[in-house]
N, C-alpha and C positions, 0 to 999 in steps of 0.2 A: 292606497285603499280608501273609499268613500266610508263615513259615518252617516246615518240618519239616525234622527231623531223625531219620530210622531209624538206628539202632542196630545194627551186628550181624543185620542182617538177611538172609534167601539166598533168592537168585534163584530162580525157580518154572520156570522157562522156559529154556530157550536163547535168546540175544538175536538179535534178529533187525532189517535194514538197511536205510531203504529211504531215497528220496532227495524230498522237497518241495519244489517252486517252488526248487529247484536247492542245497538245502541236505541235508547228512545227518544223519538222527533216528535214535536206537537205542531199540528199545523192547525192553521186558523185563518181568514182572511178579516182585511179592518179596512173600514174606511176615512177617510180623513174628509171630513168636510169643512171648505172656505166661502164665506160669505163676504159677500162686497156690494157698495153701489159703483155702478158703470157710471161713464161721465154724465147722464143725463139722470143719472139720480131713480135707474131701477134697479129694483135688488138681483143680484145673480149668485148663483150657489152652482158651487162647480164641487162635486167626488172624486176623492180618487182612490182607488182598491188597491191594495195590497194583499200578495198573498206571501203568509209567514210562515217561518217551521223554525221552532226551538228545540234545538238537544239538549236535554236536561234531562236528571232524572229525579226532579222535583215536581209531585204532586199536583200540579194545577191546572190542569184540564177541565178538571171539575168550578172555575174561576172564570173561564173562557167561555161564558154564554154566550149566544148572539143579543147584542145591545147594551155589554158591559163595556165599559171604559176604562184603557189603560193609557199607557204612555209605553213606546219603544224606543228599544236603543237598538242599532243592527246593519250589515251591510246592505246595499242594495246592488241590484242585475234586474238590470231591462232590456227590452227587449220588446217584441211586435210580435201579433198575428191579425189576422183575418176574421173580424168579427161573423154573425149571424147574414149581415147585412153587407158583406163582401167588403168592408171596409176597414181599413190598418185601425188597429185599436193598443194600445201600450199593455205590456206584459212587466208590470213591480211583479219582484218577490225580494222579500229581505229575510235575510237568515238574520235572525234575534238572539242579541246577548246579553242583553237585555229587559227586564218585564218590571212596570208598575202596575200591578191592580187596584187603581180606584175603586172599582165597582164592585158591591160582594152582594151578587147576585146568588151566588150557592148557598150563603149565609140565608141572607131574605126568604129563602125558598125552605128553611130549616127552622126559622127562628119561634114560628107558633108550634113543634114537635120540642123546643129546648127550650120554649118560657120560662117554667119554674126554674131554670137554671140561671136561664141570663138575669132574669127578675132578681135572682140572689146574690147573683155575680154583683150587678148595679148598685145594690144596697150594701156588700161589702167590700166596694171600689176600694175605698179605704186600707182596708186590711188585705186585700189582693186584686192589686190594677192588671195583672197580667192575665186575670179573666175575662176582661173586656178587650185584648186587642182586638175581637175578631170585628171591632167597631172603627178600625184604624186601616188606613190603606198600608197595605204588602209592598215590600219594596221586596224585590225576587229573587234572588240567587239560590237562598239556599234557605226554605221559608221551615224547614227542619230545624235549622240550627239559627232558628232568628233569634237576635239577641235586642231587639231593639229597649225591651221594659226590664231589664238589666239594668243596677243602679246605676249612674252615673259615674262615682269614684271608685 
């Protein structure tokens, strides 16, 4: 069985919910952008799309804007079809077992409705750091029972 691992990759799409033989899949597409100079020293930027589906039934759909940035872990199946332009074009899809969320785009879109809270959160970091994780990137499994700001011994 293949592993991939995307990088620092952002989601294409807004993720979207649906439910299978009584499970829930989130699917989302990302793309992976590589930057390079050719041998003659011009830049070349080549994409590639991925389309994902996570079963989970952790909450974070609402995380998966188009132009946030995660990192994935996940199998891949590829495969071809027939583009617009009658020409063989690559079909990625990786089922993901995987999710980082760097990007907290849901937050940003929240955080002038929760000012006077985070403003209080901030100023009693001190006395409760577990108020501010929502300033910390999400490592994903199980974003429920995250223990991450749990003391250390």
């Amino acid at each position: 069985m293949n592993t991939l691992f995307l990088r620092r990759v952002n989601v294409g799409q807004d993720a979207t919910t649906k439910v299978v033989e009584g499970q829930r899949v989130i699917e989302f597409s990302v793309a992976d952008n590589r930057k390079y100079k050719d041998a003659k020293g011009n830049p070349v930027e080549i994409t590639a799309w991925y389309r994902c589906s996570y079963w989970t039934n952790s909450p974070i759909e609402g995380f998966l804007l188009k132009g946030a940035s995660i990192n994935v872990i996940g199998t891949l199946a590829a495969g071809a079809y027939l583009n617009k332009a009658g020409q063989p074009a690559p079909d990625l899809k990786v089922t993901v077992k995987e999710l980082d969320l760097l990007d907290r785009k849901e937050v940003e879109k929240t955080d002038a409705a929760h000012a006077p809270e985070l403003e209080k959160s901030e100023e009693d970091h001190e006395a409760a750091p577990h108020k501010t994780f929502i300033k910390q990137p999400v490592r994903n499994t199980d974003i429920e029972n995250d223990d991450r700001n749990a003391a250390p011994f």
